[in-house]
C-alpha positions as CSV (number, residue, x, y, z in Angstrom):
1,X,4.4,21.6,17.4
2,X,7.4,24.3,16.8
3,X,7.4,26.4,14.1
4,X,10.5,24.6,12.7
5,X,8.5,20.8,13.2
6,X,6.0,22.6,11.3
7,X,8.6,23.8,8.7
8,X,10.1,20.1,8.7
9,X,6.6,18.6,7.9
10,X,6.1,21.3,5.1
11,X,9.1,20.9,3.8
12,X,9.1,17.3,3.3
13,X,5.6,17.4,1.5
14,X,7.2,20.2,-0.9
15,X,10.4,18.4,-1.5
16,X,8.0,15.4,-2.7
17,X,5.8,17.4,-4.8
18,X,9.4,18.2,-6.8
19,X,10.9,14.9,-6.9
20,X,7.3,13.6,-8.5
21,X,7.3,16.2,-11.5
22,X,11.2,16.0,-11.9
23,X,13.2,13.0,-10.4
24,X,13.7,10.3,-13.6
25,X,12.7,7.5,-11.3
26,X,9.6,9.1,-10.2
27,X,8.2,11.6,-12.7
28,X,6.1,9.1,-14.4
29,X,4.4,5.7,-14.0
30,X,4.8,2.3,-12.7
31,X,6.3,0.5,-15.3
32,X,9.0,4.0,-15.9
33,X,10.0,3.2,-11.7
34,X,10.5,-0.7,-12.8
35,X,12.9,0.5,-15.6
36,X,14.7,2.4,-13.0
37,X,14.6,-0.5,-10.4
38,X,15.5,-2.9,-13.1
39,X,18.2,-0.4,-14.5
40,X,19.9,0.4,-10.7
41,X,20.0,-3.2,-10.1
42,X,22.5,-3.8,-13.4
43,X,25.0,-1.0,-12.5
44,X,25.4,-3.0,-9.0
45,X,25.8,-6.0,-10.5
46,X,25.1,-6.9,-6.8
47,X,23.2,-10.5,-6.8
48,X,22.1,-10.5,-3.3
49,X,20.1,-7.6,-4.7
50,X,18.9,-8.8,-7.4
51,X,17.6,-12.3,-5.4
52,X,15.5,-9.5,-2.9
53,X,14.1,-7.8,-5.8
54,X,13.0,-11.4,-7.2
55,X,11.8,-12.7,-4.2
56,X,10.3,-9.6,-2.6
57,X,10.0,-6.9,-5.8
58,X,7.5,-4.7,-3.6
59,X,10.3,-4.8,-0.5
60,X,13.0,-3.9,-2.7
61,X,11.2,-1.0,-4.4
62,X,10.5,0.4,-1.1
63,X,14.5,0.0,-0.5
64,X,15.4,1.7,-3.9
65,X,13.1,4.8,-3.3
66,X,14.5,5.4,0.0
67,X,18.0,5.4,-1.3
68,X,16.9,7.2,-4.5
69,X,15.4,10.1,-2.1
70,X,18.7,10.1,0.2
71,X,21.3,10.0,-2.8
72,X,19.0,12.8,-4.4
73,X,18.3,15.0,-1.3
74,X,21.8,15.1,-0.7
75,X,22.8,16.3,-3.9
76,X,21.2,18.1,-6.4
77,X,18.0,18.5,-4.3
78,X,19.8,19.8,-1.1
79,X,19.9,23.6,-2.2
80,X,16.0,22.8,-2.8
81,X,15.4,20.9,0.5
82,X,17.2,24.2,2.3
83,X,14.8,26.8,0.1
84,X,11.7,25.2,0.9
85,X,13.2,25.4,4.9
86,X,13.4,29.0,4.6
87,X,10.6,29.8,2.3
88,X,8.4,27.5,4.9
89,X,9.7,29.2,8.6
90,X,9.4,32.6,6.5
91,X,6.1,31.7,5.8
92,X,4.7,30.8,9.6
93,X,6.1,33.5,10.9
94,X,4.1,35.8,8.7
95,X,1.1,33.7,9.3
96,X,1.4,33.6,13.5
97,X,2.4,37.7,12.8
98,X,-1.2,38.5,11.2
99,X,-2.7,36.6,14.2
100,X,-1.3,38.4,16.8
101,X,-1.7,41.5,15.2
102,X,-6.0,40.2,14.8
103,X,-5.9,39.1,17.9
104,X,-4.4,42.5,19.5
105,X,-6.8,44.5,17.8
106,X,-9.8,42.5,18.6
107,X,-8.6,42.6,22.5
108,X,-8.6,45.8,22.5
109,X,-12.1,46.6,21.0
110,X,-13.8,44.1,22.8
111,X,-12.1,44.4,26.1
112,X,-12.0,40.9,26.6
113,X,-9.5,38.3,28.9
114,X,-6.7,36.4,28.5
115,X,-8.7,33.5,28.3
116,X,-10.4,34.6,24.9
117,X,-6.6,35.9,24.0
118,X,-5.8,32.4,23.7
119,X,-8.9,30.9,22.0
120,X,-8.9,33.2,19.2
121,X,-4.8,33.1,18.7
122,X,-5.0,29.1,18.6
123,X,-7.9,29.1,16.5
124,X,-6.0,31.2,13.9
125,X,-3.1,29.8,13.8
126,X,-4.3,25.6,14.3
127,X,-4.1,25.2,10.4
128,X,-0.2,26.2,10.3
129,X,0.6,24.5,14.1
130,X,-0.7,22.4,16.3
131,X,-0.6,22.6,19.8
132,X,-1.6,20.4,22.8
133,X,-4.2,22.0,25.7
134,X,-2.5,25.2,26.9
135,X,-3.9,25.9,30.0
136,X,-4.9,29.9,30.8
137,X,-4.0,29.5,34.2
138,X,-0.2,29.7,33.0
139,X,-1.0,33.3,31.8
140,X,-2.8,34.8,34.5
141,X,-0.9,37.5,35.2
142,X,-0.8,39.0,31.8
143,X,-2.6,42.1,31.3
144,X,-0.3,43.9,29.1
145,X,-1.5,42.1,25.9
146,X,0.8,44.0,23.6
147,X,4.0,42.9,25.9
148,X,2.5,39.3,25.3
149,X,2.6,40.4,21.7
150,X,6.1,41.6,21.6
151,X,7.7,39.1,23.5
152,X,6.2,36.2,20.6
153,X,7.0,38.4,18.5
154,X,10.9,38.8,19.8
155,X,10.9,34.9,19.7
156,X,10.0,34.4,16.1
157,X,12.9,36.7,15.3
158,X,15.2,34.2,17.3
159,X,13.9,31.8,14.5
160,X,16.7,32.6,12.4
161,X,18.8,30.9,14.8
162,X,16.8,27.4,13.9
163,X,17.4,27.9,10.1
164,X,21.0,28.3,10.4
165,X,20.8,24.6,12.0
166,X,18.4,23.2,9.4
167,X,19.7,20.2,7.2
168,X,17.9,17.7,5.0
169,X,18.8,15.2,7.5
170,X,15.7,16.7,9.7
171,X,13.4,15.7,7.4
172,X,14.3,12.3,8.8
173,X,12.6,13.4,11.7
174,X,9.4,15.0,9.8
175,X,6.0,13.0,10.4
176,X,6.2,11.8,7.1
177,X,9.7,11.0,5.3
178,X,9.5,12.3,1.6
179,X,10.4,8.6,0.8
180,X,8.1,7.0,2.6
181,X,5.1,9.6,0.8
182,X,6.6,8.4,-2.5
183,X,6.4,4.7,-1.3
184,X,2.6,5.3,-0.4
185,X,1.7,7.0,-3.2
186,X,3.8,4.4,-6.2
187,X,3.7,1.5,-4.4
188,X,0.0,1.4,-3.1
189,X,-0.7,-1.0,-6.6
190,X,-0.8,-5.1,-7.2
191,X,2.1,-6.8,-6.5
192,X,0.9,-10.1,-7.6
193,X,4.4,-12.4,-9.1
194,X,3.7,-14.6,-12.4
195,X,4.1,-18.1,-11.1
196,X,6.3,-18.8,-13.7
197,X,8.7,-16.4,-14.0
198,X,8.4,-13.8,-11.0
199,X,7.6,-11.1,-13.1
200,X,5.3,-8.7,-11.0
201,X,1.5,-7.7,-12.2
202,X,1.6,-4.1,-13.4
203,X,-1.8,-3.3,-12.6
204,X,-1.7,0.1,-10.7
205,X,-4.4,-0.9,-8.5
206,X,-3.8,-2.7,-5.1
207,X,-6.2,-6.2,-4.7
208,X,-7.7,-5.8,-8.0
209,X,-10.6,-7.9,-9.6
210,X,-9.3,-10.8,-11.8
211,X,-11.5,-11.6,-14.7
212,X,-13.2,-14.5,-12.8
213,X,-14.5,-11.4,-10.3
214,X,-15.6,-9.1,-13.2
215,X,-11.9,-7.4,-12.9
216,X,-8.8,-7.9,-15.0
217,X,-6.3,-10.4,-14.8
218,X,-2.9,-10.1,-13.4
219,X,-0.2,-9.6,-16.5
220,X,3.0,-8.2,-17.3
221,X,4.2,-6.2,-20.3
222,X,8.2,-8.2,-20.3
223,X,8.1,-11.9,-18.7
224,X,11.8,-13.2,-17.8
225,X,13.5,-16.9,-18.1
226,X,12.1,-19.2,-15.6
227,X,15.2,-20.1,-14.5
228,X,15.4,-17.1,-12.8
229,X,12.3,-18.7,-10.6
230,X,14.1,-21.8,-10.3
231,X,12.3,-23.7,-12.7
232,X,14.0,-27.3,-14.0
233,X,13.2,-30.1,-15.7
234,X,12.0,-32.9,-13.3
235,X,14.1,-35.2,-12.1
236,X,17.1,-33.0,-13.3
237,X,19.1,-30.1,-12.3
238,X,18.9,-28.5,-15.8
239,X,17.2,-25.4,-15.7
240,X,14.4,-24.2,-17.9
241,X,15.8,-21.8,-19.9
242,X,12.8,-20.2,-21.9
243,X,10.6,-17.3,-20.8
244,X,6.6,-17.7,-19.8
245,X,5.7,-16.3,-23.3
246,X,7.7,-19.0,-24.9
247,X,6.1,-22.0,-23.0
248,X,2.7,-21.4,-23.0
249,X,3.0,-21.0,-27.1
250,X,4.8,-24.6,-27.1
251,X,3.1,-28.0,-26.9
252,X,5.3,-28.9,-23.4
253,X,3.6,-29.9,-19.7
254,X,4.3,-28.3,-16.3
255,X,4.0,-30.2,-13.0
256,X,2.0,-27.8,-11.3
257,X,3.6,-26.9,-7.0
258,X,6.2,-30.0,-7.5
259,X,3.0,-33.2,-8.3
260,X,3.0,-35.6,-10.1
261,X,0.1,-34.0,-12.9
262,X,1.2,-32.8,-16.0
263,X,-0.4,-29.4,-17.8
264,X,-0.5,-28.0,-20.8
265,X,1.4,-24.9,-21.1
266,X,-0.9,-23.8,-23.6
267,X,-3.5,-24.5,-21.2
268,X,-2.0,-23.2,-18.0
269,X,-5.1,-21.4,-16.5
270,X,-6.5,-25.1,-15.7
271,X,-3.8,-25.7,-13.2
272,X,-6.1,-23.6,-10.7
273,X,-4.8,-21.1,-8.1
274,X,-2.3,-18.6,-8.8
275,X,-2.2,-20.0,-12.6
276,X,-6.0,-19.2,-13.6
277,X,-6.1,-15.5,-12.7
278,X,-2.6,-14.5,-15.1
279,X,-3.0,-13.8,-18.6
280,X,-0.2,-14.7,-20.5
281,X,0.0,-14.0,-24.2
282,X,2.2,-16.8,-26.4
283,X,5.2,-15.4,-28.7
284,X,8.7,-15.5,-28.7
285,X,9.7,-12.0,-27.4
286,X,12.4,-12.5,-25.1
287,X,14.1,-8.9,-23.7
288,X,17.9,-8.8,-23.8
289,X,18.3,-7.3,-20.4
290,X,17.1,-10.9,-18.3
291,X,19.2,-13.1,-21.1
292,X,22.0,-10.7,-19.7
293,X,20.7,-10.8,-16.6
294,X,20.9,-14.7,-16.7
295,X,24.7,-14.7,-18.4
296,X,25.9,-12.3,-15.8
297,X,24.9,-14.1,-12.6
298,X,25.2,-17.6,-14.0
299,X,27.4,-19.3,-11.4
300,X,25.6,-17.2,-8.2
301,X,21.8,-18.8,-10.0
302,X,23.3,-22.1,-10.1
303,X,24.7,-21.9,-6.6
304,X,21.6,-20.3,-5.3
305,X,19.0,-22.9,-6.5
306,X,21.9,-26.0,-6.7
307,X,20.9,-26.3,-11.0
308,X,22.8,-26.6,-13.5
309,X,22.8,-24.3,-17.1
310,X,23.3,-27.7,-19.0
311,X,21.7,-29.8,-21.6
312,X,18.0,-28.6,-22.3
313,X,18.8,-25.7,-20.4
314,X,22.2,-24.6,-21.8
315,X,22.8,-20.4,-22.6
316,X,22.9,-19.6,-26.4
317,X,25.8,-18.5,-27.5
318,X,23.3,-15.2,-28.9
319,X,22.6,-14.7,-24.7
320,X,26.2,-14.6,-24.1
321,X,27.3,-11.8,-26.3
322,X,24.7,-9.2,-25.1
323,X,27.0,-6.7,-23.6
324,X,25.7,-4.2,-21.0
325,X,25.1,-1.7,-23.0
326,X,22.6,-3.5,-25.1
327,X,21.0,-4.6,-22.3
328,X,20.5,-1.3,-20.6
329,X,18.9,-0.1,-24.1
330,X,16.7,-3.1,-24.2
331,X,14.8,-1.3,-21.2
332,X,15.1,2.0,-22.4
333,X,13.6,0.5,-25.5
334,X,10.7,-1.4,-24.2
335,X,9.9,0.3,-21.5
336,X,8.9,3.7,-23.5
């Protein structure tokens, strides 16, 4: 590996460290990088995106941090990005400048070969760079240790050469991307969907126990209107307005995966599999940003699942005048 690889590598792990402690999207917890999902996905006002998102939440989170980390390091991290470059180089080369200088001395004292040379420069240096087998049969020749000595040393001050050539978009190239660091360290969690509504399990950790297993059951802070699912009433194209909360605090049935049984929704969990392991708690909360959510893209939801917003699942009026603004606030709101 070259000093600048090394730098690269370095650099990308640095880069992350900052975005983690100061980036909005990625300072603080799950449910703050949902806000920011959630809150991207209204400025687009880009459907396609928001049907990913609902369909594949973990895919398009993993999307949105990679172009979070691209639109950042470009701007008001690239000054940061080119620092850490210089501040990571400057730092090798000091590092591979106190081995050849422990190396030289220890040659000298010991009167020793070429042979132990190179065992005791690598083994210094093999926390900083990495090297495949270097063969002492290349080096056979040398005797003059401190020409050795100079000549490495000449070629780190060529170095400079590499920063001037140094972008952000080498840490493209680095072994791990600072996106894809922040996409294994925030997205390693449960991405279990309510099998109502879509909403995604919050629970930070990855294949966790549900209550049945002596573990926790999958839940969600905010649920959304099933419609967003595609949920109807049978034999009907009108969509079911109301949100998960709503319907399992009602007296109404469900036909459980499209049969012909009926279920409670106050008594979900005895629909088996995937209903039985979510915990669902009945009230009326509904959170302005999906009734916008559902006014905005109206005609691209009906089109989508070939429903209808009519009858028992006609938009209030109330949905209708949420504006953007309020709906924005709505998540800056709840998701404190």
């Amino acid at each position: 590996m070259s000093q600048t690889s090394a730098a690269i590598n370095q650099t990308a792990i640095d880069i992350t460290g900052e975005l983690k402690s100061n980036a909005p999207a990625f300072k603080e917890n799950r449910l703050n990088l949902e806000k920011h999902v959630l809150k991207s996905l209204a400025e687009k006002k880009d459907f396609q995106r928001y049907i990913h998102y609902i369909k594949n939440p973990q895919s398009y989170t993993e999307t949105f941090i990679t172009e979070q980390v691209e639109t950042l390091l470009g701007t008001e991290y690239k000054d940061k990005c080119q620092s850490f470059f210089v501040t990571n180089i400057s730092n090798l080369q000091t590092h591979i400048r106190q081995a050849l200088h422990e190396v030289s001395k220890k040659i000298k004292s010991q009167n020793r070969d070429i042979v132990y040379w190179l065992q005791e420069f690598t083994t210094i240096i093999k926390d900083k760079l990495t090297f495949g087998t270097i063969s002492s049969e290349n080096f056979t020749d040398v005797k003059d240790f401190d020409f050795l000595k100079e000549q490495i040393e000449k070629g780190l001050d060529g170095i400079g050469a590499d920063l001037k050539k140094l972008s952000v978009d080498k840490l493209k190239k680095s072994r791990q991307r600072p996106d894809q660091i922040l996409i294994d360290q925030l997205c390693d969690c449960c991405w279990e969907k309510c099998p109502f509504c879509g909403a995604v399990c919050t629970n930070t950790v990855k294949d966790h126990k549900t209550a049945k297993e002596g573990g926790i059951d999958h839940s969600v802070p905010f649920h959304r209107s099933g419609s967003l699912k595609g949920w109807h009433y049978r034999h009907t194209v009108q969509m079911s307005l109301d949100f998960c909360t709503t319907k399992v605090a009602s007296d109404r049935l469900f036909h459980p995966d499209y049969s012909d049984r009926t279920v409670p929704f106050k008594t979900y969990r005895s629909a088996g599999p995937p209903y039985d392991t979510w915990s669902i708690t009945p009230d009326l909360f509904q959170l302005s940003y999906w009734q916008w959510v559902v006014c905005t893209f109206k005609d691209d939801l009906e089109k989508h699942f070939n429903l209808k917003y009519e009858g028992r699942g006609e938009i209030p009026k109330a949905w209708k005048e949420i504006t953007f603004e309020e709906a924005i606030r709505s998540l800056e709101e709840m998701y404190k």
